[in-house]
C-alpha positions in Angstrom: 45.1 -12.0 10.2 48.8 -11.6 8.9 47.1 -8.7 6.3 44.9 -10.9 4.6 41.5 -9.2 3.5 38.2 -11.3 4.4 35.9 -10.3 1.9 31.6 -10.8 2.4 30.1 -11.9 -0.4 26.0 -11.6 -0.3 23.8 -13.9 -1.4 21.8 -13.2 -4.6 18.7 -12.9 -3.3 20.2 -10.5 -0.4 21.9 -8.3 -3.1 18.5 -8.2 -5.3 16.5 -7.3 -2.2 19.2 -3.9 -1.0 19.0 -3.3 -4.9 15.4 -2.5 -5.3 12.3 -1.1 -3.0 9.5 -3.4 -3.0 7.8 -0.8 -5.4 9.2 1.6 -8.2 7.9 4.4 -10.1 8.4 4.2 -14.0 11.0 7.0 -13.4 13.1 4.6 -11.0 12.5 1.6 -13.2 14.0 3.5 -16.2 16.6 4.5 -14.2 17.5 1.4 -12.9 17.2 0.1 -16.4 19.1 2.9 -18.6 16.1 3.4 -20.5 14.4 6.2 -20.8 10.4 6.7 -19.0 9.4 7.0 -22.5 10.7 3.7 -23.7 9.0 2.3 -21.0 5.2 3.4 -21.6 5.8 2.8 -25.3 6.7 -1.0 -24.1 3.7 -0.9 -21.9 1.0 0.3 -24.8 2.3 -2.6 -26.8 1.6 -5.1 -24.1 5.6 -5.7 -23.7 8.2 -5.0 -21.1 7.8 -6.0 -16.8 4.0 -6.0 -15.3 2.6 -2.6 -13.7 0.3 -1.2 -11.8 -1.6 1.6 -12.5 -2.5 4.0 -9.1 -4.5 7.0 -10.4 -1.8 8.5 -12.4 1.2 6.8 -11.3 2.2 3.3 -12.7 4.1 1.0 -9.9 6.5 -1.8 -10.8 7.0 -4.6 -7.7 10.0 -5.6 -7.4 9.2 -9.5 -7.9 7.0 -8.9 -11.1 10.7 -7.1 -12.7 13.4 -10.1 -11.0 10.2 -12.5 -13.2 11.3 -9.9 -16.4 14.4 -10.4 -16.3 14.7 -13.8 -15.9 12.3 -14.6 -18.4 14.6 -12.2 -20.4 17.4 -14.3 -19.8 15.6 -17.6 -20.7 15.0 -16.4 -24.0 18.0 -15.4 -24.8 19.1 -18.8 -24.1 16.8 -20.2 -26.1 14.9 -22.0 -23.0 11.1 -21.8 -22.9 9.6 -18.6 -21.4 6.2 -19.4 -18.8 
């Protein structure tokens, strides 16, 4: 290839999907968001921040309920309509 590089570029959606597991522990969300746990749960008692689960104990994020956060994130910071 006379030294040229071929570089693979992955879709979106395929980059989104190796990013995250299907489901994440408050621990790997805050993680993933450099946030701390805390911030989270404080977000969650006031009825802000990406939809959870709660199993006994442990509260479960899916990965589709945080990709709807953050893009409804990103609506409203550009002044589109959330919902």
């Amino acid at each position: 290839m006379n030294g040229m590089w071929v570089i693979y570029r992955p879709s979106q959606e395929a980059m989104r999907q190796m990013a995250l597991p299907e489901m994440m522990t408050r621990p790997e969300v805050a993680e993933h968001l450099r946030t701390p746990a805390a911030t989270l749960a404080q977000w969650a008692s006031k009825g802000y921040g990406p939809r959870f689960i709660k199993a006994g104990r442990r509260t479960l994020y899916r990965r589709a309920d945080l990709e709807r956060w953050f893009q409804e994130l990103e609506s409203a910071q550009r002044g589109e309509p959330v919902g």
